[in-house]
N, C-alpha and C positions, 0 to 999 in steps of 0.2 A: 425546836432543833437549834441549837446553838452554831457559834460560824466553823467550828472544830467538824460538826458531825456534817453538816451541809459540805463542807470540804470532799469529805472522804465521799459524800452521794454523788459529787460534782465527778471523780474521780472517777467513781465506778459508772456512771451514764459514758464518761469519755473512752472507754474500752468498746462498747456498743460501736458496729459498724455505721459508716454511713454519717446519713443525716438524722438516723437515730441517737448518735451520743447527745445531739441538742434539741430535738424533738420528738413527742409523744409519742410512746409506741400504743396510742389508741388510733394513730394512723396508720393507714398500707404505705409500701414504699414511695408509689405513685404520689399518694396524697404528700408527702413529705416534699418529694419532690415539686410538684406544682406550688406548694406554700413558698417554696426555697425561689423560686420564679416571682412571686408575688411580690415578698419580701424587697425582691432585688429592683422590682419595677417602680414602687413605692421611694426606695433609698434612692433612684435614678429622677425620678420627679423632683422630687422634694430638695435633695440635695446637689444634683446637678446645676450648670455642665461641672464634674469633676476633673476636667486637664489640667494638669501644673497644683493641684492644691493636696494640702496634708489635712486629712480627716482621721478622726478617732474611734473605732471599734469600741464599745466599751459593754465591755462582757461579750467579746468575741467569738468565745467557743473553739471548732475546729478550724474556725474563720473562713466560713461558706460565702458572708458577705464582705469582710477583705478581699476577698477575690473578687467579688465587682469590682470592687474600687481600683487596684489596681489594674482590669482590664480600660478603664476609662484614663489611663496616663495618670493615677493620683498617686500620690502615697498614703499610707496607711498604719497607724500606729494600734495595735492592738492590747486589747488589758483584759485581763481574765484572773481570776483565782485557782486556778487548775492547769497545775502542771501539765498533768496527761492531756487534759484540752488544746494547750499551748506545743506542746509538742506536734501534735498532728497539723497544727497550723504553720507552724516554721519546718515542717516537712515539707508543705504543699504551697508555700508565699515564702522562697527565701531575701534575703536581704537583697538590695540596698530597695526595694517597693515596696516592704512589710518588716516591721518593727513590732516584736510581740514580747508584752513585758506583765510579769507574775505580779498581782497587785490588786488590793479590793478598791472598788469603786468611791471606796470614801475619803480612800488614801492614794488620789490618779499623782503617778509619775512625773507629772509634766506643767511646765511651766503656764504662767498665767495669761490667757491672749493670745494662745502658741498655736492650735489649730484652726483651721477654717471653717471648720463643722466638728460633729458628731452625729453617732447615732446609738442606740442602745433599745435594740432587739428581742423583744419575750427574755427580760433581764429583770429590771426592776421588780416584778412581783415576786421575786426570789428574796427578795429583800425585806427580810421577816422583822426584822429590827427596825424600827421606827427611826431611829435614831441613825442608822447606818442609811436606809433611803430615805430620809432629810440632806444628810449631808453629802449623798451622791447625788443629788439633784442638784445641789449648790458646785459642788467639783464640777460636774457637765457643764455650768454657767461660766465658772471659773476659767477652764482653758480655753473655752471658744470664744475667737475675735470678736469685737463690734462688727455687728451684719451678719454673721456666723448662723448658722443655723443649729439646733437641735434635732433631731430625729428620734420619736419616740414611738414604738409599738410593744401594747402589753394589753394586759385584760383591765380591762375599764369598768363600772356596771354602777345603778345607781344608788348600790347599799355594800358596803365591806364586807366581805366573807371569803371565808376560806375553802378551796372546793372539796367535798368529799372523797377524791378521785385521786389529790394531791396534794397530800402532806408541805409541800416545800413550796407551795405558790399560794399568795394572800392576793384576791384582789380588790384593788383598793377604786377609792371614787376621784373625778376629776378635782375636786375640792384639797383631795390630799396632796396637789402640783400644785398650788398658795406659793410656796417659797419661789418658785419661779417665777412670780408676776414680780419680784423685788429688782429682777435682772433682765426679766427678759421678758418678750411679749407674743402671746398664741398667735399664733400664725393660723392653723387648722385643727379641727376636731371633729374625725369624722370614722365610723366602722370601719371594719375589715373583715370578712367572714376569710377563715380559714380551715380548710377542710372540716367544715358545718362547725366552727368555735367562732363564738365572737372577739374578736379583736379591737381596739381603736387603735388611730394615728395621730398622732400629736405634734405638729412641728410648733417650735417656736425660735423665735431672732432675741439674739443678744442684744441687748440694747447697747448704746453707748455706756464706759463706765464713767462714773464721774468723778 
């Protein structure tokens, strides 16, 4: 599926109510909802305390977890490929705490060293291109300060494969995160079961640049 057709998928999942435009309708509403709880407790450990700093949404969605963030006094710049995604999210975070900007991951908006964090949420295995999550893995190192954190949750597992269930998600092995050890350094690596899916968590610190 090339990035034209993944677009228009991106598109039609984002008309889907709820917190189904951004997850599995092999979950009940409930399960959706206790993930979207998990999610947020996780982004609060790891990336916390959030007062006074600008973190990056990256592949945002309806921006369920923009809205942490900015319940914690942060700001929040969002980036997504989907218009319609983005829409609902500058409906429900408007301006001046939520900054949401149309944009693939390998081509991030923002200046170099500009945010305090990130994170990027059941995003990455979307990222069918080799070449395109290479280079959003280097963009995430890119804008986040020295000390910065990353925040990463996606499916993890210890052989590459694509699930039968879903066309548009590859998941890949920790081996394939290489390019990050050039910038920055694992912090943790640890499960996540999510309504019975496994998940990891991945934080990792920006190093100094040199």
């Amino acid at each position: 599926m090339d990035r034209k057709a993944l677009a228009r998928e991106w598109n039609r999942r984002a008309s889907q109510d709820g917190l189904y435009a951004v997850m599995s309708r092999r979950w009940t509403p409930t399960q959706c909802e206790e993930v979207n709880v998990q999610h947020a407790q996780v982004l609060l450990n790891w990336l916390g305390p959030l007062d006074g700093k600008l973190i990056l949404d990256a592949g945002c969605g309806i921006g369920r977890l923009s809205a942490i963030i900015t319940q914690q006094n942060a700001t929040v710049v969002g980036v997504d490929t989907s218009e319609v995604m983005l829409s609902k999210a500058r409906a429900a975070l408007p301006l001046p705490q939520a900054l949401f900007l149309q944009a693939s991951l390998d081509a991030l908006p923002l200046e170099s060293a500009s945010v305090d964090g990130a994170l990027t949420v059941m995003v990455l295995q979307h990222l069918l291109e080799e070449t395109l999550f290479v280079k959003a893995l280097e963009e995430l190192a890119r804008v986040v300060k020295p000390g910065g954190r990353i925040l990463i949750i996606d499916g993890i597992g210890e052989t590459r494969y694509q699930p039968a269930n879903s066309p548009v998600t590859l998941v890949r092995t920790l081996s394939d995160y290489e390019t990050l050890k050039t910038s920055c350094r694992m912090l943790n690596f640890s499960n996540l079961v999510c309504a019975g899916d496994d998940y990891s968590v991945l934080v990792w610190e920006r190093m100094a640049q040199v």
